[in-house]
N, C-alpha and C positions, 0 to 999 in steps of 0.2 A: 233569382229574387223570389222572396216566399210573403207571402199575404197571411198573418197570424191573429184568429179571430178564435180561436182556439188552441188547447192545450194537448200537445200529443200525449194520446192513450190516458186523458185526464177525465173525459166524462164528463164534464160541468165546467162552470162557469168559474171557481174559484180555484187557487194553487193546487196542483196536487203532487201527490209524496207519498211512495211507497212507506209501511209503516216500519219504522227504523229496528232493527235486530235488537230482539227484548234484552238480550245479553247489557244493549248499551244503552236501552231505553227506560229503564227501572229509576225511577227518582229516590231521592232527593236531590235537586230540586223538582219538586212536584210540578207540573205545568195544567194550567187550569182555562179552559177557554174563558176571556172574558167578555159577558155576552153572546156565550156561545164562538163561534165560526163566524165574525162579522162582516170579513172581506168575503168569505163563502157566499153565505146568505143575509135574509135581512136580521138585524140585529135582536135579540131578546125574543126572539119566538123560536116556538118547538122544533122548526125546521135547522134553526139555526145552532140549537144544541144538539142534536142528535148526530149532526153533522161534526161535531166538535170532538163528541166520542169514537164518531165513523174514524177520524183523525186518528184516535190512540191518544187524544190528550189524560189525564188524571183525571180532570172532575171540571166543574162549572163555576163560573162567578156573576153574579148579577144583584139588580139593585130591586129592592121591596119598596112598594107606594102603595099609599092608603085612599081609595078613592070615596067617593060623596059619604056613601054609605057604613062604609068603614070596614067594609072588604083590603084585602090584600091581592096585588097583582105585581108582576112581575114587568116592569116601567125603567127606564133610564130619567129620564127628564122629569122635571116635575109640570113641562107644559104639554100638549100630542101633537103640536104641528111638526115636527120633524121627521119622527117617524111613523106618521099615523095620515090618515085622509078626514080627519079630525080638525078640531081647535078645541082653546082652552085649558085649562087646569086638570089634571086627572084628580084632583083632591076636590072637584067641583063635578066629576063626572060618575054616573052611576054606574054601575058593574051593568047593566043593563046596555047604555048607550056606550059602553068600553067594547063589550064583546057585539057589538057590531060595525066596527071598526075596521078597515083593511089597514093591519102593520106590515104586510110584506111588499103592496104594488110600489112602495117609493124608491123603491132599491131595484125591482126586476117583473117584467110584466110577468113571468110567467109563477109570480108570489104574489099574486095579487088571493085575497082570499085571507092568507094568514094574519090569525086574530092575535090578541094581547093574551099570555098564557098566565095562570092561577101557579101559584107557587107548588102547588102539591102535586103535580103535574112534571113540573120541571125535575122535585126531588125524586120523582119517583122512577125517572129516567135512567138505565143501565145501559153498558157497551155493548155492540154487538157480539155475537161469539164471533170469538174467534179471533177478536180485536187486540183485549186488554187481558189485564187478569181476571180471575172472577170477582173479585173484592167490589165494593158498591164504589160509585166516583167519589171524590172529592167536593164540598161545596163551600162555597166563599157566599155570602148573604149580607149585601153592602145595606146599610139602612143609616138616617139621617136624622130620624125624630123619636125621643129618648121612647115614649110615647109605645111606638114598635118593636122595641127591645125585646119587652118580654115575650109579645106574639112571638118572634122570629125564632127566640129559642123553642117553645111550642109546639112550632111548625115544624122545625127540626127535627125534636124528641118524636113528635107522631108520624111525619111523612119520610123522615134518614134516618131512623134510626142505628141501622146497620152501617152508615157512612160516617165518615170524619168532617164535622162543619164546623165552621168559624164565623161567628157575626161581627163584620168591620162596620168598623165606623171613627170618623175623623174626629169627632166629640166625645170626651172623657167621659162625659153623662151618661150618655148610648151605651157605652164602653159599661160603665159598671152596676149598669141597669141590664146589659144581660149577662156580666157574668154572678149579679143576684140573682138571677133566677135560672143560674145554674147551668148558663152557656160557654163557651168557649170563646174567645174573644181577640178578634188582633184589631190591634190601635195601630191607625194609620198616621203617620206624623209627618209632617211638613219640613221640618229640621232635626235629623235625629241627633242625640247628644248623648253623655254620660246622665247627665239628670232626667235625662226623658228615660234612659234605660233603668236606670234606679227605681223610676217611679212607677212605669211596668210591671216589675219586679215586683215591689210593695201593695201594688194593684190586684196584683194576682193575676196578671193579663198573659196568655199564654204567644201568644207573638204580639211583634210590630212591621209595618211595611211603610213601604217608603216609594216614591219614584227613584228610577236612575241615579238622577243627577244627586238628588240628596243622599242617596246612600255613598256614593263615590263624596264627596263631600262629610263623612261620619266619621268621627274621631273612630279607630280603631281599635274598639273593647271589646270585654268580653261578656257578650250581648248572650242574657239569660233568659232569652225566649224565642220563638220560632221566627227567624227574619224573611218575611216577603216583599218582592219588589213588585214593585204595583205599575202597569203599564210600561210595561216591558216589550218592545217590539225592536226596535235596531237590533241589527247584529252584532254590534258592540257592546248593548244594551245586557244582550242575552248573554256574549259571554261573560261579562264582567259580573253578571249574577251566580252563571254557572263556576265561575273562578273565585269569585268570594264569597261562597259558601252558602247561599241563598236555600232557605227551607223550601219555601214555592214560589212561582212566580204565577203573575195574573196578566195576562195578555191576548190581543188582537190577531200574532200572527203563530198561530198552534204550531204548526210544521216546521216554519223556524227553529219556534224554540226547542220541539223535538230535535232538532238536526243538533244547534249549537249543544245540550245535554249528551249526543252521542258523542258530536265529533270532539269533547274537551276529555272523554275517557278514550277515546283511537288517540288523540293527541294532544295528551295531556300538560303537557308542557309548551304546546303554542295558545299564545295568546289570542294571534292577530284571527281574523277572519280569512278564510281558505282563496276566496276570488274578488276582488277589490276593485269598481267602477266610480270613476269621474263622475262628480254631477254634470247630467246634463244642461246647457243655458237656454235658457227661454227668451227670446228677444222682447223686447219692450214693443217694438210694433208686430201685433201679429195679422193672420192673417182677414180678411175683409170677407172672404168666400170660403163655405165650408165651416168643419170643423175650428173654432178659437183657439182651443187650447192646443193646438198643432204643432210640428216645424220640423226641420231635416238636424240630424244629432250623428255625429264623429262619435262614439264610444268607443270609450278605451279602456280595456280590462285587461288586467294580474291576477294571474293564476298562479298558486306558489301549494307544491307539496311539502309538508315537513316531514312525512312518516317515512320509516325507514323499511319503506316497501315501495314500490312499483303502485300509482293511480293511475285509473283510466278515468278519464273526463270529456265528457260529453253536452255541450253547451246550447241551451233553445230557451227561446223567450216565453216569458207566461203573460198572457192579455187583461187585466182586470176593465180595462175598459176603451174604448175605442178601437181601432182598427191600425196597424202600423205592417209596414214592410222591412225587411233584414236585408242587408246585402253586407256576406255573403250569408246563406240560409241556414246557418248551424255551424260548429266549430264541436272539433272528437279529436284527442292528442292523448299519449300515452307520457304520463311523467314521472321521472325516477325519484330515487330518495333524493329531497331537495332540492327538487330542482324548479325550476318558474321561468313561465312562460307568459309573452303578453302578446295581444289583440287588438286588430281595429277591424271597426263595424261603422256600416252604416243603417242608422235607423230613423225612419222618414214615418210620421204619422200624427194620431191622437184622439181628442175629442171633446165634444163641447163642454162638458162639465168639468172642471178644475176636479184631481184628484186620481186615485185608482193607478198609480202610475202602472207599468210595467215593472216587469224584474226578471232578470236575468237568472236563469236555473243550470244548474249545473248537476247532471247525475254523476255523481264518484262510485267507482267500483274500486275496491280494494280487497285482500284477504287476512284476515285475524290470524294467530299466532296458529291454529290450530289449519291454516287453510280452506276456512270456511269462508265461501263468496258473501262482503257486505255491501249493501246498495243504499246509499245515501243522497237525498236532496239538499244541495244549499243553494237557497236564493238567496238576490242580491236586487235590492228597489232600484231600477234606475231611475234615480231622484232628478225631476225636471225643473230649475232652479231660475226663479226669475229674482233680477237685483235692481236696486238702485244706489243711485250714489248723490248727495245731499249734501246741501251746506245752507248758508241764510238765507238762499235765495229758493222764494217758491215755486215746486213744483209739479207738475200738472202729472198725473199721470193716468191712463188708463182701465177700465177695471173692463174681465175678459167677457163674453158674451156665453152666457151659459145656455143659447138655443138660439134659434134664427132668426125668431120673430124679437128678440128684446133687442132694446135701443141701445144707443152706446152712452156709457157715464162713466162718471169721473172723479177725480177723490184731488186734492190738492194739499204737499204734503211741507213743512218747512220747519226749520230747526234753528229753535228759538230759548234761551236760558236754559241748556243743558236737556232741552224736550223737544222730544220730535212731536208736533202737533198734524194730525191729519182731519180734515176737512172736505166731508160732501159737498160738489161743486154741483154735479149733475146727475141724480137720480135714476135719469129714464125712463122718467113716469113713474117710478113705485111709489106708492101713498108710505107718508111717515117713516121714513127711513131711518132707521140707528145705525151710526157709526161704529164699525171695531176696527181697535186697529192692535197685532200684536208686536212686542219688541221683548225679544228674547223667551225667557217661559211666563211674561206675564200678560196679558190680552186684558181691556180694558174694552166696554160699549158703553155707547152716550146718545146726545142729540146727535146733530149735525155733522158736531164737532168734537174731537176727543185729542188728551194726548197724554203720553209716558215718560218720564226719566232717564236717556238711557242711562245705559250698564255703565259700569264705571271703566271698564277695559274694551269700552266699545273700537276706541280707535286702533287698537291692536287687533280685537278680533270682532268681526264683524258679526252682527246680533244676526236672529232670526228675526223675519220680519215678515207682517203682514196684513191690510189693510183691506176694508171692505164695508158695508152695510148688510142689514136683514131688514126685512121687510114684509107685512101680510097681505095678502090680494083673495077678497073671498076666502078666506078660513087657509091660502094656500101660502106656505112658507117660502121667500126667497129671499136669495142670496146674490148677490154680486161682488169678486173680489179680487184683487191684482194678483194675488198667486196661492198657490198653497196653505196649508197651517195654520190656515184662518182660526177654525173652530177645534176645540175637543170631541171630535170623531173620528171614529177606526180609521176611515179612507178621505181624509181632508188634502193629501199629498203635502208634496217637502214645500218646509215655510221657505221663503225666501231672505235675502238675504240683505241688509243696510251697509252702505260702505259711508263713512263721515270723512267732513276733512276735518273740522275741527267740533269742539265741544258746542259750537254755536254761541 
């Protein structure tokens, strides 16, 4: 039995991955930290990008805010209680009371200190030697208010000039407010189509990107500008970007996506992912004592070689958060062309904040045609899956205790004219509490009470699902929630899942 609270021969606290053989690491598709290394470190600060290049990724992506004064800073949100020891508006905050801010204590004590970084700062940021190539990174510069367009371009021309940047933004306006003033430009679309590609085209817009789901979802044309997939983190995610021809990608988990980029030129003609894990189930009653977010897990993984070479494979768990035990302590098999092999484990642990699952890491050693040794990382989330199952009658459920001292509460959930309606029952003391609840990829916040639509193929295939309230206490942000996928954040873990019987 082994106790994994660390990463062998990882050094820190986030995945680690030897840097993949340049031979197979060379983009197109470009891979771009976004927000820097966010499961590394804390999200949008300097520690967080520097970390992202330490990686080997391309270049950076991050979002511009304009605060009191009318400075630019480099901000996700447009409020600071998430990742800040703040409150309030950053467009209410001065550059003065910004940079006295801790942006890194909320992720990890020993980041407590790191401040909110100035854009010129971030561009100015290179690979280590030794790392990447010498060429300056890539930068992606998300902005929302037409208003920043032109600064962004500005900022670009003065502080990257020597680099290739792109100012995104979801508004047509943003969009061609900077490439009036002579920037580069990808249009981020919601639904891509032939007329949205047409109007790109006529735009003069040099790419579009898209998430996942909507690009697999894209009529199949011939798209006449640079296509990025935007939040890109599954393994499936990444290869179906690296298979359908993806100019860059902008993502959470850098290593990954480095891996899936190698392993689709070593194996070019496999689709699937190299090692394949079960979600694991979360039970609905959990534990009273200890860790919440806990419980003992059966994992069961497929390992399948396709190359027609001889892998060696070497299996250990990476911790992003809590503390878990292995039985048996590692798994190392030597497998021929095509052959697969599978595995049971047991895995007993967790911790009290929903999220950060584990994953399962695999180093592949293989030899290229020339007989040159390559060494490869592919993780795999072991995704911790809490579900329910629903019909007209309401139900009470749970939300998990994100620390020791908080009370137990309660959400009541019921399925009513084609809506699942979710209902704060018991708080736990939080003052003013809003409702989220999500159902598939669209998350809704309210009072009390909130509810969605479902999907129209819900009863075939079960939604993502997820329920919970936020809440302020003294400038301090919390959260209470039944499982996973709650919010849009790097490390929110696997939504859960709705099972119906009928349409209600």
């Amino acid at each position: 039995m082994t106790r994994f609270g660390a990463i062998p021969g990882g050094g820190g606290r986030g995945p680690w991955a030897p840097p993949p053989a340049r031979a197979l690491a060379d983009g197109p598709p470009w891979i771009l930290g976004w927000r820097g290394a966010p499961l590394d470190e804390p999200e949008n600060t300097l520690v967080s990008f520097r970390r992202a290049l330490a990686l080997g990724l391309d270049g950076l992506a991050f979002e511009l805010r304009e605060c009191a004064h009318g400075e630019l800073v480099v901000f996700a949100d447009g409020a600071l209680e998430r990742t800040t020891n703040g409150a309030g508006l950053v467009a209410e905050t001065s550059l003065v009371d910004l940079a006295r801010l801790d942006a890194g204590g909320w992720q990890a004590a020993e980041r407590a200190g790191e401040r909110i970084p100035l854009p010129h700062e971030v561009l100015a940021l290179r690979h280590p030697a030794g790392v990447a190539a010498e060429a300056a990174p890539m930068f992606v510069l998300l902005v929302e208010d037409e208003r920043l367009a032109e600064r962004a371009v500005e900022l670009a021309r003065r502080d990257a000039a020597r680099a290739s940047v792109r100012i995104a933004s979801r508004s047509i306006s943003v969009c061609r407010a900077a490439r009036d003033a002579g920037g580069a430009v990808l249009w981020i679309l919601d639904a891509p189509d032939e007329r949205l590609s047409q109007l790109a085209h006529d735009e003069r817009f040099e790419a579009v990107g898209a998430h996942p789901a909507a690009w697999r979802a894209a009529p199949r044309i011939d798209w006449r500008a640079e296509r990025w997939w935007i939040g890109c983190d599954a393994p499936e995610d990444l290869l179906d970007a690296v298979h359908g021809g993806a100019f860059g990608i902008l993502t959470s988990e850098g290593p990954r996506a480095a891996f899936a980029r190698a392993w689709a030129r070593l194996a070019p003609r496999e689709s699937g992912w190299p090692v394949v894990v079960d979600p694991l189930s979360m039970p609905l009653v959990l534990p009273r004592l200890g860790p919440a977010w806990s419980a003992e897990h059966a994992v069961q993984v497929r390992v399948r070689n396709p190359l027609d070479r001889s892998l060696e494979a070497r299996a250990f768990v990476q911790v992003r958060r809590g503390a878990f035990e292995l039985e048996p302590d590692g798994w190392s098999s030597s497998l021929g062309p095509g052959e697969a092999l599978a595995s049971s484990w047991k895995l007993r642990g967790g911790s009290w904040r929903i999220g950060g699952d584990p994953l399962l890491a695999l180093l592949l050693v293989a030899r290229d045609a020339q007989g040159e040794e390559l060494r490869l990382v592919c993780d795999t989330p072991l995704e911790r899956v809490r579900s329910v199952h629903l019909d007209a009658t309401p139900l009470r459920v749970e939300l998990v205790r994100e620390g020791p001292r908080e009370r137990p509460a309660s959400m009541v959930l019921r399925l009513f004219q084609g809506h699942v309606h979710a209902r704060i029952e018991d708080a736990g003391g939080a003052p003013d509490p809003l409702a989220i609840l999500r159902l598939g990829e669209r998350v809704v916040q309210g009072g009390r009470a909130v509810r969605l639509p479902l999907p129209p193929d819900a009863l075939l295939r079960p939604p993502a699902f997820s329920c919970g309230y936020a809440s302020h206490r003294r400038g301090e942000r919390l959260v209470r929630r039944f499982c996973g996928g709650l919010l849009a954040e790097p490390d929110s873990g696997a939504p859960g899942r709705l099972f119906v019987a009928s349409r209600g």
